[in-house]
N, C-alpha and C positions, 0 to 999 in steps of 0.2 A: 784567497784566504787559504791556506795552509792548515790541515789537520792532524791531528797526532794523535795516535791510538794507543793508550797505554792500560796496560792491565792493573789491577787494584794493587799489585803488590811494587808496580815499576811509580803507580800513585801514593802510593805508602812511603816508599820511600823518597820520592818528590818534596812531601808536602811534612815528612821528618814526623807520620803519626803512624797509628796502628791500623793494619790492612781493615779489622772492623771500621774505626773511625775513614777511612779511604771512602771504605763503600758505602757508608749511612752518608757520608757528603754526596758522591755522587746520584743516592738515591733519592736524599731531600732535592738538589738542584735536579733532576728529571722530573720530580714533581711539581717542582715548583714552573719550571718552563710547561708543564704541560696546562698548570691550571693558568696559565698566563696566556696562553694558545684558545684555551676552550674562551675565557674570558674576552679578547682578543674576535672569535669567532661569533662570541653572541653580540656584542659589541659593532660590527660588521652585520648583522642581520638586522638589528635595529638602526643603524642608519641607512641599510635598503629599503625597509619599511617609511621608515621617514622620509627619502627620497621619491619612493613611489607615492604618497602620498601629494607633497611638494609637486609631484609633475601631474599629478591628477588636476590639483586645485588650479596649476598653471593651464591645463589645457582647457580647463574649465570657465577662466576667465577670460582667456582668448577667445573663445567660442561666443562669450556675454561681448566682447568689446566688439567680435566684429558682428554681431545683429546691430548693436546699438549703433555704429559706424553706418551699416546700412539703413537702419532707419532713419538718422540724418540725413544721409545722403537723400533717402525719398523726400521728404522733407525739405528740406531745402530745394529740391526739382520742384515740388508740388508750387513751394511758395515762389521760385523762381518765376514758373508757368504761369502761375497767378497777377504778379507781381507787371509782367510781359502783355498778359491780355489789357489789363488795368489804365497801362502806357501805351498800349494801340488804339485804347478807346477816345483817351484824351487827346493823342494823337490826331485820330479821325475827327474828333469836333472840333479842333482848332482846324483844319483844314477846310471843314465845312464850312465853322463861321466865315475865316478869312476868304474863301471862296463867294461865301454869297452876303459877304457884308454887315457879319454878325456882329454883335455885342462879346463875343466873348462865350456864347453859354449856347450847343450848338441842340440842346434837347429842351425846350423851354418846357417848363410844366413839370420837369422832373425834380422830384425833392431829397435828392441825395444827399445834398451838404447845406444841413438847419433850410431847409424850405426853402431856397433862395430862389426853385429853377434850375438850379447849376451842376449839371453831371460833372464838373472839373473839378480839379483837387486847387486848392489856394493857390500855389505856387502858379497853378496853368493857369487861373483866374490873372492874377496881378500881372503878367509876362504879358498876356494877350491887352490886357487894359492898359498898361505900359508900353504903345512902339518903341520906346529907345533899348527896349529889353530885346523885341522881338529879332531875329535874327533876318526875314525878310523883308523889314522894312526898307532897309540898305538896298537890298536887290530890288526890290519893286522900283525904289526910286533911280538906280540905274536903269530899268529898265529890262532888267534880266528878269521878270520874276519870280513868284517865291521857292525858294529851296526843298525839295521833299527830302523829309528823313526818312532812313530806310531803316526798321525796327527786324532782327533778325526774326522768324520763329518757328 
């Protein structure tokens, strides 16, 4: 950008007015750029305000998302864990019945599901009472006997 310094009278004559009217231009446009500047400056202060503001509320909800993140995550372990003993238990009485010739129900007397006796969940109920379901029926009847699942925990 290229500047040019010219005195009020080399502006006078410029602009074909009188050195007074030169320098009242020149002095309304410096005020004018300076109140445009200060404007311009508060303008700039209040969107740093607003910005810190903005990354307040931002870290703020970050902070909320990752508790709440971690308390799922407990949560969902919690009920994983739960979910795991649940399946080793059913696990273990279908092993037991099938071992020693059971009915299906490897804790009699127990009244966990509507009084029946039946520590087992329906599903283990019905598989066990159903051979075509069970998975080591096949193997018994080859002669391999029955298969053990192995439940991680």
């Amino acid at each position: 950008m290229i500047t040019k310094t010219l005195s009020y009278a080399a502006l006078a004559e410029r602009l074909k007015c009188t050195l007074e009217a030169a320098r009242s231009l020149v002095t309304g446009e410096v005020a004018t750029l300076k109140e445009r500047i200060e404007s311009l400056q508060a303008e700039l202060a209040n969107l740093e305000a607003t910005a810190a503001r903005h990354r307040a509320d931002y870290e703020r909800e970050r902070d909320r998302a990752d508790r709440l993140v971690t308390e799922l995550l407990k949560a969902t372990a919690n009920t994983t864990m739960e979910l795991a003993a649940k399946l080793e238990a059913e696990i273990g009485a279908l092993r037991f019945a099938a071992d020693h010739g059971g009915d299906g129900c490897a804790l009699s007397g127990h009244a966990d599901h509507g009084g029946d006796g039946c520590a087992l969940s329906g599903h283990a109920r019905r598989t066990f009472a159903r051979p075509e379901l069970r998975s080591d029926v096949g193997a018994r009847e080859q002669g391999r006997g029955a298969p053990r699942c192995r439940v991680p925990s």
